[in-house]
N, C-alpha and C positions, 0 to 999 in steps of 0.2 A: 251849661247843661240844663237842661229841660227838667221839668218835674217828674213828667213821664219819665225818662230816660233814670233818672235818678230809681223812682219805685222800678222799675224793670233790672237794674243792676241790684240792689235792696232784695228783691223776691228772690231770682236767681239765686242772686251770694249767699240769701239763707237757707236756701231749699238742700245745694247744695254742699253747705259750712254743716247744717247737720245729721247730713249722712255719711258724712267723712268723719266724720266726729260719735259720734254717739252707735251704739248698737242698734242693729236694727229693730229691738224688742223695747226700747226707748223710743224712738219714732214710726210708730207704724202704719201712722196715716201717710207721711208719705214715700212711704215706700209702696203704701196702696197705691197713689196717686203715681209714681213712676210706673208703676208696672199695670197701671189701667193703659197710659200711653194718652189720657186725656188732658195731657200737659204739653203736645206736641204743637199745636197751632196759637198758643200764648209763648214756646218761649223764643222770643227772637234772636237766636246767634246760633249759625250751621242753619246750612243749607233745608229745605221738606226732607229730600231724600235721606240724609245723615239721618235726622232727629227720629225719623220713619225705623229706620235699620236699628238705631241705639233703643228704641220702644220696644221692638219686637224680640231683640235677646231681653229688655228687661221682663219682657212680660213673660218669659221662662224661669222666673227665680223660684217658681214652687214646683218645677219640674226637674231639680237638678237631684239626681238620686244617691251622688259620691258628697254631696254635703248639705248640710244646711247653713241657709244666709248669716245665721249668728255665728256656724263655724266659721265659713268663708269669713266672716268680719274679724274673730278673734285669730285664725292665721295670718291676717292680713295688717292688723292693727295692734293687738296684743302680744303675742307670742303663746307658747316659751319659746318657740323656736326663733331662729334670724328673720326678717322682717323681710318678703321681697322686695320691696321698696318705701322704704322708712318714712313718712308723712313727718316729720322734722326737719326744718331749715337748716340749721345748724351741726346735720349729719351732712348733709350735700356739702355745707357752703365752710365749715373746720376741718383743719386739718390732719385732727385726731377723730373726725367722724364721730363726736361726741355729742350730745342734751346738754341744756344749755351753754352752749357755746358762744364765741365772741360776736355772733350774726346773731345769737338769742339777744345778748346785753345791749346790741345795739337799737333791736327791735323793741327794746324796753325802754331804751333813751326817748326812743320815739314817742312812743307811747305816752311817755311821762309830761314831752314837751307840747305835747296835744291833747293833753288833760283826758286820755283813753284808760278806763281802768275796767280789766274783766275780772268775774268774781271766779275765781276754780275752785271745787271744790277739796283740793289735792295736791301736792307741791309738785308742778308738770310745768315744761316749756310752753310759753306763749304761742311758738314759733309749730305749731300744730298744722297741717294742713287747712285741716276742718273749722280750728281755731281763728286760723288767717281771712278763712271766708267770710266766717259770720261776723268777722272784725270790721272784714267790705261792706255787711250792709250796715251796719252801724254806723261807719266814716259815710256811708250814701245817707242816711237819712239825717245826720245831725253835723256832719263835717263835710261839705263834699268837697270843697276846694284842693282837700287831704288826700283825695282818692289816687292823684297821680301817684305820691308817693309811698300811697302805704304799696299799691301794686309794683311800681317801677323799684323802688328798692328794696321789697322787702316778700314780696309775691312770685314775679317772671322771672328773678335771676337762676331759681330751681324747680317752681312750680310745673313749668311746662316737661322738665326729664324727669320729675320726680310721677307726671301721670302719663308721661312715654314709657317708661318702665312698671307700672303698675298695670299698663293695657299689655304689656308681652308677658308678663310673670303673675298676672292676678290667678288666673286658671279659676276665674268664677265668673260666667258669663255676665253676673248683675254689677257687680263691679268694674268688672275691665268695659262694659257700658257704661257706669258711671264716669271712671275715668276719662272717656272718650266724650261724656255731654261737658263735663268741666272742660278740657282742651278747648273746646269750639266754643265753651262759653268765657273763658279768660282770653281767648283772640278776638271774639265779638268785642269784648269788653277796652279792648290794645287798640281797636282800631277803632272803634270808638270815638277816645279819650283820646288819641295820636300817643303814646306813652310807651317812650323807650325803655326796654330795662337797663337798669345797671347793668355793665360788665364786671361779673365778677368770678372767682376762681372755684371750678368744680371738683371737690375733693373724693365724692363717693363716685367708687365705679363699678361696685360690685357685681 
């Protein structure tokens, strides 16, 4: 891999790791930058037309009048209520659909054996969507050799159902667009890298 190739998986993975992750009254520059849409011809994975389409719902996020982006984030992310699709590895991939589970401990071993340590503020699983991303650019810019594995085992075995069901159930245009720039950007990123995922057992089907 290239160095280019390296910062371009690096930006992505971060742009993306924290808006899955954080609210959007924590990042608000770019959530400006997504819904400008002047991020459409730097980023390279999906087609003009897709990146074009996923712009122009995003750039309706301040026209949505049944909610605001911080709600949409807190039904989407927070609760109280059920989660339409839970941004946790280890709800997909255990078989009590539990936090921390035996795919969280695994992804910790990982971690441990590749000297990765992230600071949380919070006693929360690793195994975070938004967590997992900005993990990618971190393995991009100081471990890349690592990158097969943290994506092939620990990213693609649920990340791609876990933002197919977040694009049918978000019911918020700026997200179910984000979930759809992530899909095309972790396939950009698969083909890539040639990296197969693990096969492994999908326990949430709610």
């Amino acid at each position: 891999m290239n160095e280019h190739t390296l910062n371009d998986i690096s930006v992505t993975a971060r742009i993306l790791g924290a808006v899955f992750y954080y609210s959007p009254e924590q990042v608000p520059d770019i959530i400006t930058l997504l819904g400008s849409g002047e991020w459409v011809t730097d980023w390279h994975y999906g087609s003009m037309a897709q990146k074009q389409a996923i712009a122009a719902k995003m750039a309706t996020i301040h026209r949505d009048d049944n909610e605001t982006l911080n709600e949409a984030y807190q039904r989407l992310f927070i609760g109280p209520y059920a989660l339409p699709s839970p941004p946790w590895g280890s709800v997909w991939l255990d078989k009590e659909n539990v936090l921390f589970g035996g795919s969280t401990l695994q992804l910790r071993e990982w971690m441990k054996e590749n000297h990765i340590d992230i600071h949380l503020t919070q006693n929360e699983p690793e195994d975070h969507f938004g967590l997992l991303l900005m993990m990618v650019a971190w393995v991009a810019e100081h471990n890349p050799e690592k990158l097969s594995e943290l994506l092939g085992q620990h990213i693609f075995p649920w990340g791609f159902l876990y933002l197919d069901k977040m694009q049918k159930q978000a019911h918020s245009p700026f997200y179910t667009s984000l979930a759809q720039l992530a899909s095309l950007t972790l396939t950009g990123w698969q083909q890539l890298l040639n990296i197969e995922a693990d096969k492994k057992l999908i326990y949430y089907h709610a």
